[in-house]
N, C-alpha and C positions, 0 to 999 in steps of 0.2 A: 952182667949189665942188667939193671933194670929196666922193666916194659915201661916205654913209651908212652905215655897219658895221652888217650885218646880223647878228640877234639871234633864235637861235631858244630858247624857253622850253620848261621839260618839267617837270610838276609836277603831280602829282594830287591838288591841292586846285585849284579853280577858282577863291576869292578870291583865293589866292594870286598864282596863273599873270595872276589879271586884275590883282589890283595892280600887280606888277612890268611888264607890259605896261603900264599906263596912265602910271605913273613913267616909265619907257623913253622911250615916244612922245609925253614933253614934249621928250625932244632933239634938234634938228634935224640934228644929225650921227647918229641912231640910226635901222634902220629895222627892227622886230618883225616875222619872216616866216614865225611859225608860235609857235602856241601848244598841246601836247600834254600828253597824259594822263599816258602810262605810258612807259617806256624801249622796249618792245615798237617802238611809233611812232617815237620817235625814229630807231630804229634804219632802220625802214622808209620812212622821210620825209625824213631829212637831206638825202641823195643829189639830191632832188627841191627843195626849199626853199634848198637853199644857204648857210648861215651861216655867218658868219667866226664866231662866235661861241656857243655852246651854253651856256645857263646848267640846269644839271642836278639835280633835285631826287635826295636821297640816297635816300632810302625809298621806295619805288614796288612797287605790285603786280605782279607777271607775269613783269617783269624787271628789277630794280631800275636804280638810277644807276650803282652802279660799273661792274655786268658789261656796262650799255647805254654807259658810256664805253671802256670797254675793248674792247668792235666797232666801234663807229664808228671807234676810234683806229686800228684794224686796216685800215680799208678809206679811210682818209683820216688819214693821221698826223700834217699839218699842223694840223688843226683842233685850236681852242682849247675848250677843255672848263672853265668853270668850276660847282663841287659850290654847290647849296645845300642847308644844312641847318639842324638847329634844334639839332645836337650839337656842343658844341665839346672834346669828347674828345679828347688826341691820338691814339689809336688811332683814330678816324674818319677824323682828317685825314693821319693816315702812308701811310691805306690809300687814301684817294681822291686822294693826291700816285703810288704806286705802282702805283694803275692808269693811270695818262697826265695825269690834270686836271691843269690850269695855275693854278689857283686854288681857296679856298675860302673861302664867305663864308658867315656867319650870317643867318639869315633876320629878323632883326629889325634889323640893322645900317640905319644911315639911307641914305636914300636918296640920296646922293651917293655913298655908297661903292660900289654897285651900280656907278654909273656907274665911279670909278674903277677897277673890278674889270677891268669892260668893257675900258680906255683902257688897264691894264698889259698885259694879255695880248695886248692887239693889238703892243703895243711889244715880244711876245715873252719879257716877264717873268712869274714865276711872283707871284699876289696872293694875300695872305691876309690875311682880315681882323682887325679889330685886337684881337677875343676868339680870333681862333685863334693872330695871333702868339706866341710865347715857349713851345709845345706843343708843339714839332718837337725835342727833344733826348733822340733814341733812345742804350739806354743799349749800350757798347762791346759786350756781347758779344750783344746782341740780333742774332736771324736775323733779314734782313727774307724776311716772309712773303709764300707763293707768292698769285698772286689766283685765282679761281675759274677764268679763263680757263687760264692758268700750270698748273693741277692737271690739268683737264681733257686738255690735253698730253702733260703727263706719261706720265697714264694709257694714253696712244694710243703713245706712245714705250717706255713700259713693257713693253706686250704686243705690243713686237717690230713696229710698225711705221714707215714708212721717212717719211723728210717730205713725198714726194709724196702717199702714201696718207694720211697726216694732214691735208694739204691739202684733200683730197678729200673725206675723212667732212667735216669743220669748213666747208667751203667759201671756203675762206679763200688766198691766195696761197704758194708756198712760201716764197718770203723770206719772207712773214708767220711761217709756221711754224720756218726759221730763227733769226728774233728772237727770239721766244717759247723757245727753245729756248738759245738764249746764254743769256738773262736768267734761266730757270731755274738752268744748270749755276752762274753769277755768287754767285745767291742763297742758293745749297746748297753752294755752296764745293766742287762734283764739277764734276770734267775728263772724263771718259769717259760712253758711254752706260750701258754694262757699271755704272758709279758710278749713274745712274739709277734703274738697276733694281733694283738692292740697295737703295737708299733706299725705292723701290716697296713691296717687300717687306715689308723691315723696319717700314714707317709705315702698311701696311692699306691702301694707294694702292688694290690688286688685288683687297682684298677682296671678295668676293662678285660676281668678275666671270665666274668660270669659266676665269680664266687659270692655266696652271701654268709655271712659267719653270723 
């Protein structure tokens, strides 16, 4: 028999987090190994719980789901991240596809689909469900926009520092900071740092940081 695809929940409502946990834990191929508040936790528990799996609530106090998918994504890039939420905006779902998640499913979607949710992402494909399908047709000359992580970057590349010293404030690896640093210049259509920092500038990135460039 095969092991059980491990399932960690993060959602702060409790019914919630307990329904989708008691749905879950009717399947014997499923095993629930952590049930959390806030992204805060996630962030600080994954590591220790181990999940093939993260089903993520969007709205969260402290720290919400996307900036709590976009560290863990940082410190474990395999992991599968699917968003729940109660929005099915495309702008919700553009932005929790561009921070890493493999999926997004509505919080009221039946309980099979959960499962399928589960089953795609382990298979390495991206799921969405069937109220967020046909919401993904961004228009030609839309930027896609930077994520909170992405900015915060910027800002440290901005005022003239190097990718190690970025590494270092962020705590984060250099290639992390490399990546992060492609995927910016991709987004903003700049090829130079020197491109950067004029964008800085020019969009209030520096404002009020006490930086002069």
């Amino acid at each position: 028999m095969m092991n059980p695809v491990k399932v960690m929940i993060v959602d702060d409502h409790p019914m919630v987090a307990e329904g989708i946990q008691s749905i879950l834990e009717s399947y014997d191929d499923i095993q629930v190994v952590g049930c959390l508040s806030n992204g805060r936790a996630a962030i600080d528990q994954f590591e220790a719980l181990s999940p093939d799996v993260i089903l993520m609530d969007l709205n969260m106090p402290d720290v919400g789901g996307l900036s709590a998918t976009e560290i863990v994504l940082e410190r474990a890039p395999d992991m599968r991240i699917v968003i729940l939420s109660m929005h099915d905006n495309p702008e919700y779902i553009s932005s929790a596809l561009s921070h890493g998640a493999m999926g997004y499913i509505l919080k009221d979607v039946p309980t099979d689909e959960i499962k399928l949710a589960i089953d795609t992402v382990m298979m390495g494909q991206r799921y969405l469900c069937t109220g967020a399908k046909g919401s993904l047709k961004p228009k030609d000359d839309a930027r896609e926009a930077l994520t909170e992580r992405e900015q915060t970057i910027l800002l440290q590349l901005a005022q003239g520092k190097a990718n190690k010293e970025v590494a270092v404030i962020l705590d984060i690896s250099v290639r992390t900071v490399e990546t992060h640093r492609k995927n910016i210049k991709r987004k903003l259509g700049i090829s130079s740092t020197a491109g950067l920092t004029r964008y800085a500038m020019e969009h209030g990135v520096l404002q009020g940081t006490g930086v002069r460039l």
